[in-house]
C-alpha positions as CSV (number, residue, x, y, z in Angstrom):
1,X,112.0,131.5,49.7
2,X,108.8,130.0,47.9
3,X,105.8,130.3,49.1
4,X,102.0,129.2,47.3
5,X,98.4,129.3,48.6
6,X,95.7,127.7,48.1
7,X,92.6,130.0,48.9
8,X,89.3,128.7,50.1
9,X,87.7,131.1,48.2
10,X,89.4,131.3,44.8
11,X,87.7,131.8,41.8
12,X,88.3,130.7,38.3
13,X,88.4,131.7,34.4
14,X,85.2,129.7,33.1
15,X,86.7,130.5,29.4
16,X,90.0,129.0,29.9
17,X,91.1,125.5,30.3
18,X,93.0,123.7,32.8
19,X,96.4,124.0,31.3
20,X,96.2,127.5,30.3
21,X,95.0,128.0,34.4
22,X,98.0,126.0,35.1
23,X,100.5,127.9,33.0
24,X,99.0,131.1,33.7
25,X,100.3,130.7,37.5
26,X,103.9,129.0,36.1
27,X,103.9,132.5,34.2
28,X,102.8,134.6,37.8
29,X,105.5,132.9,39.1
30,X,108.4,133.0,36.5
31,X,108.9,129.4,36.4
32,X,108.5,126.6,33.3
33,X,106.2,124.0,34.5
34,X,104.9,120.6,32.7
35,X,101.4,121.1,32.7
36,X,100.8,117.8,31.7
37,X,102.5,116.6,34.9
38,X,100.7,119.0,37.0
39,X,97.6,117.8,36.0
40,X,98.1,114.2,36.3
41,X,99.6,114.4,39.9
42,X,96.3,116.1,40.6
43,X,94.2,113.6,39.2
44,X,92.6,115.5,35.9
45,X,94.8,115.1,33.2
46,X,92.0,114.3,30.6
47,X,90.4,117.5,31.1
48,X,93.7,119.8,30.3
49,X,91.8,121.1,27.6
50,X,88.5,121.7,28.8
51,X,87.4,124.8,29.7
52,X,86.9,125.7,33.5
53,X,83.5,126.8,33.3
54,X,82.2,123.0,32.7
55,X,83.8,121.6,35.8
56,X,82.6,120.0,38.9
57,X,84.0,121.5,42.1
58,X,85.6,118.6,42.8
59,X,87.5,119.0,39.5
60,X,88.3,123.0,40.1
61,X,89.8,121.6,43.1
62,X,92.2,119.9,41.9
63,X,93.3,122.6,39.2
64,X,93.3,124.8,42.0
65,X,95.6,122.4,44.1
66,X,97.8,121.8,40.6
67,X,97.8,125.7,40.8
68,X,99.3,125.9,44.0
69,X,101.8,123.2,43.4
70,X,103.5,124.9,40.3
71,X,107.3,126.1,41.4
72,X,107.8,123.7,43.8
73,X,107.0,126.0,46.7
74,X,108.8,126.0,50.0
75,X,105.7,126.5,52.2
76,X,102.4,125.4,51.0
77,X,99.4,126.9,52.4
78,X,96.2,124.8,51.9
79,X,92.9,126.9,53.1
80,X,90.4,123.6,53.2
81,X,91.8,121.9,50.6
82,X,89.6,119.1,50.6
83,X,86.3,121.0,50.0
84,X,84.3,119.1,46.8
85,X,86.7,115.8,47.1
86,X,85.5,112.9,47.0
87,X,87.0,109.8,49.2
88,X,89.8,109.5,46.6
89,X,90.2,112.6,45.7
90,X,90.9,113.5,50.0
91,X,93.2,110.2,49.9
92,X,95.1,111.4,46.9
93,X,95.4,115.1,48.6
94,X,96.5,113.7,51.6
95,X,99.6,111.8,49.2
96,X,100.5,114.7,47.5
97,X,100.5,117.0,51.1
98,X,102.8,113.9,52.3
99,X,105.0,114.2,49.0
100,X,105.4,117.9,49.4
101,X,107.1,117.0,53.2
102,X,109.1,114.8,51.8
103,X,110.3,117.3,49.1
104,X,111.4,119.2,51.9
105,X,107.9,122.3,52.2
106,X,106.2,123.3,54.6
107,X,102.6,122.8,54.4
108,X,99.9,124.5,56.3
109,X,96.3,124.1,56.0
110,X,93.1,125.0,57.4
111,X,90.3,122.3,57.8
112,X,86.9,121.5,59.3
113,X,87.5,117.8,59.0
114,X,89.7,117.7,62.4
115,X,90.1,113.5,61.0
116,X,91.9,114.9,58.1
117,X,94.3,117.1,60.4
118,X,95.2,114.1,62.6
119,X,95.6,111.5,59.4
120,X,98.3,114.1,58.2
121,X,99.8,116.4,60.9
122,X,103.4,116.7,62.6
123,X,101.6,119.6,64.9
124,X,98.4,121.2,65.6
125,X,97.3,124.4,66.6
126,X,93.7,125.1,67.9
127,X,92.0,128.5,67.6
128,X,89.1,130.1,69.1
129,X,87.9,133.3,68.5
130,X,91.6,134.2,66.4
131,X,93.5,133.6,69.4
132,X,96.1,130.4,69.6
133,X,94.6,128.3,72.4
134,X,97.0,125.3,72.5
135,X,99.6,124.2,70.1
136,X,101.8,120.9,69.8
137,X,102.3,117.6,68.1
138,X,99.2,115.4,68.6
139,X,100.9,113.1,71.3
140,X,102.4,116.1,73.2
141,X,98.4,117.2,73.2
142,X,97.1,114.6,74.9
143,X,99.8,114.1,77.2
144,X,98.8,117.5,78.3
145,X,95.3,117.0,78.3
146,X,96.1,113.6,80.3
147,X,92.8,112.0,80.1
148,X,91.8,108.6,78.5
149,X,89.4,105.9,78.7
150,X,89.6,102.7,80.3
151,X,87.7,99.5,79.1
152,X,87.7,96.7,81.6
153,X,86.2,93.2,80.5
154,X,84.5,91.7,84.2
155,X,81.8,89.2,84.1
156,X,79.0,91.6,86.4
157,X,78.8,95.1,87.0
158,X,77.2,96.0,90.6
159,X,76.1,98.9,90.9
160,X,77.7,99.8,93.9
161,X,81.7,99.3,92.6
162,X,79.9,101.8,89.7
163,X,79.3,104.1,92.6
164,X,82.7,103.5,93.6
165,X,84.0,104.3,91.1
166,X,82.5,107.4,90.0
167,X,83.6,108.5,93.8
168,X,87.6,108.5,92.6
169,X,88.6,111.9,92.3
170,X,89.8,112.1,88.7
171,X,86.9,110.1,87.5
172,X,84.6,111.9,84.9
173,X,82.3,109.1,83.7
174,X,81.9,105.4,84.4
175,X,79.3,103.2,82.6
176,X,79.1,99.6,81.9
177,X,77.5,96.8,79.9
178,X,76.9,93.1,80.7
179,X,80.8,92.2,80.2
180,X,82.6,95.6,80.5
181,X,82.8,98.7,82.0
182,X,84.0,102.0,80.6
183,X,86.0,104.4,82.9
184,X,87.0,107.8,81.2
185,X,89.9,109.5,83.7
186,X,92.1,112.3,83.9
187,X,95.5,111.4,85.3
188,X,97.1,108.4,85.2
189,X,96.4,108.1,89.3
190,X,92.6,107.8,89.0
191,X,93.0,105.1,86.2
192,X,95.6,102.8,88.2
193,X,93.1,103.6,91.4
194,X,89.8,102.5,89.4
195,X,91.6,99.6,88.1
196,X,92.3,98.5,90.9
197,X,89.5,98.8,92.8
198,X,88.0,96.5,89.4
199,X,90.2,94.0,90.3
200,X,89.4,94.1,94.3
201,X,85.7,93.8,93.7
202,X,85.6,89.6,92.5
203,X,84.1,90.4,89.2
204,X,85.4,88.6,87.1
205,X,88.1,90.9,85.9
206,X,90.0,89.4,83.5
207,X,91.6,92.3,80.9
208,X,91.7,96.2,80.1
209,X,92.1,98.4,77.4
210,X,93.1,102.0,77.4
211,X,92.3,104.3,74.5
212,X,93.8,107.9,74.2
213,X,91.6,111.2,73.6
214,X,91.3,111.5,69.4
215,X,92.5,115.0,68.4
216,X,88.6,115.8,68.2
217,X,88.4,115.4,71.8
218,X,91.5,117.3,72.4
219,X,89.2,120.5,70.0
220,X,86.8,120.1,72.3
221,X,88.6,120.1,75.7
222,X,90.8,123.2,74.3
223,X,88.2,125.4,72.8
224,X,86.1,124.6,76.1
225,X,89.0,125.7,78.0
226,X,90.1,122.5,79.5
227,X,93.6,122.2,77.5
228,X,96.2,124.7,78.6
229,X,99.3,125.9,76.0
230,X,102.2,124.3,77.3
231,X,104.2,125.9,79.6
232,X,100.9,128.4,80.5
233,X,98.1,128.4,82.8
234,X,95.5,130.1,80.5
235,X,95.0,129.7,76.9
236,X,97.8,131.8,74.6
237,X,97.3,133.4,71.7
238,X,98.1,133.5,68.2
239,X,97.1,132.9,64.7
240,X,96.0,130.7,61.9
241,X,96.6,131.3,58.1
242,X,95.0,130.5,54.6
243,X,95.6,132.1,50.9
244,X,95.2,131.8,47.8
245,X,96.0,130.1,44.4
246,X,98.0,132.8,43.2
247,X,95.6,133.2,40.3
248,X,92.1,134.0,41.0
249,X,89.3,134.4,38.4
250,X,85.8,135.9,38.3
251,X,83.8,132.8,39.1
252,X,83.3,132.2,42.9
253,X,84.0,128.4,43.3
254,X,84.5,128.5,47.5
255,X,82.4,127.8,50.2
256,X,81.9,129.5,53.6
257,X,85.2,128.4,55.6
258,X,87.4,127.8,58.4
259,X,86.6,126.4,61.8
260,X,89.3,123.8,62.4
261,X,92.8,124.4,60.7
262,X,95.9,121.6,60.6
263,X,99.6,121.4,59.2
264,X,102.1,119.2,58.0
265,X,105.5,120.8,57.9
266,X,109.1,120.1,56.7
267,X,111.5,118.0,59.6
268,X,113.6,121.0,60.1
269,X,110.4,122.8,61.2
270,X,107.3,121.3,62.3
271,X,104.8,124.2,63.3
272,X,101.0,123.6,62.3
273,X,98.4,125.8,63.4
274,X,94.9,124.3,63.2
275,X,91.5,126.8,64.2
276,X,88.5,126.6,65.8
277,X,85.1,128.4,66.4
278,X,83.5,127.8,69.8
């Protein structure tokens, strides 16, 4: 079993170039490796030999990700793999994460960009404080969080069927424009019974919308204790991981890390912790 890390933190040789970085982990980890293929699936291959030392952080980035990918690993752990990308580069990352799935690896990684998690993830795990507060796949997570809002297009809004409203137990918010009003609910009781009251009040009711919690909600709800582990009344516990390239060097090239953590894993086994500060 294969496994390679990508550490926030890593550092790396100023005085050697990318390929040598590259086929100094091949040789940590006994394997031949193409360098020049490395480097182009990471997006650098006109810089194989230029020193390290000269490079953006975006570009160490991508060495370092290049790094990790050498031996064809069987889990993959990214620690905010995306730090220094740019657009691109975080849409290319997110390819090569989905490539390494396909390959048949686990990957795990560790993000603050919870948009990131959900663009890529099969499950998600949130932390606070080192302990697991809810894991799952991102639908099972809002299915347990069971809240959403509800966007009704009327042609008034009284005030008192907004009072009304905000009376239904289950209710959390209720606002409105000229032509809608916005109901966020938990349960799917209170949305059926504000609907309805909508459509008993002669408004002009003519459609609805309903639009699920985003997986930054779902943070928010769990690290604020709202969102329960499955199968628990009070949060769980557990843990979130990160590493390292395999091959650090003497120059610092990280940044201070890890408050929201994601993974993508292989379809035989889809675990993906993702953390959180509160």
């Amino acid at each position: 079993f294969r496994t390679s890390a990508l550490l926030e933190g890593y550092g790396v040789y100023s005085r050697m170039t990318a390929r040598e970085h590259v086929q100094r982990a091949a040789n940590a980890k006994g394997v031949v490796v193409d360098t020049d293929e490395t480097l182009e699936r990471v997006g650098i291959p006109g810089a194989a030999d230029r020193k390290a030392g000269g490079f953006s952080k975006g570009m160490r980035q991508r060495m370092a990700v290049g790094m990790a990918l050498v031996g064809e690993p069987d889990l993959l752990i990214l620690d905010e793999p995306s730090t220094g990308l740019d657009p691109n580069g975080v849409r290319e990352l997110r390819d090569i994460i989905r490539e390494e799935n396909r390959r048949g690896a686990t990957v795990f990684f560790s993000s603050h960009l919870i948009d990131q998690v959900e663009a890529v993830c099969d499950r998600v795990g949130i932390l606070k404080n080192g302990e697991m507060v809810t894991e799952g796949d991102v639908d099972d997570l809002r299915a347990r969080l069971d809240a959403s809002v509800v966007t009704a297009a009327v042609e008034s809004t009284p005030d008192s069927l907004l009072g009304e409203l905000r009376a239904i137990d289950g209710v959390e918010e209720v606002s409105a424009t000229d032509r809608q009003m916005v109901v966020t609910a938990r349960g799917g009781v209170p949305k059926l019974r504000a609907l309805e009251r909508i459509e008993r009040a002669n408004v002009g009711f003519t459609d609805f919308t309903t639009t699920d919690p985003s997986l930054e909600e779902i943070f928010e709800e769990a690290t604020l204790g709202a969102l329960t582990p499955a199968g628990q009344d009070e949060s769980g516990s557990g843990a979130g991981g990160g590493g390292g390239p395999g091959d650090g060097g003497p120059d610092d090239a990280g940044d201070d890390g890890g408050s929201e953590a994601g993974e993508r894993s292989a379809p035989d086994r889809a675990e993906t912790p993702t953390e959180g500060d509160a």
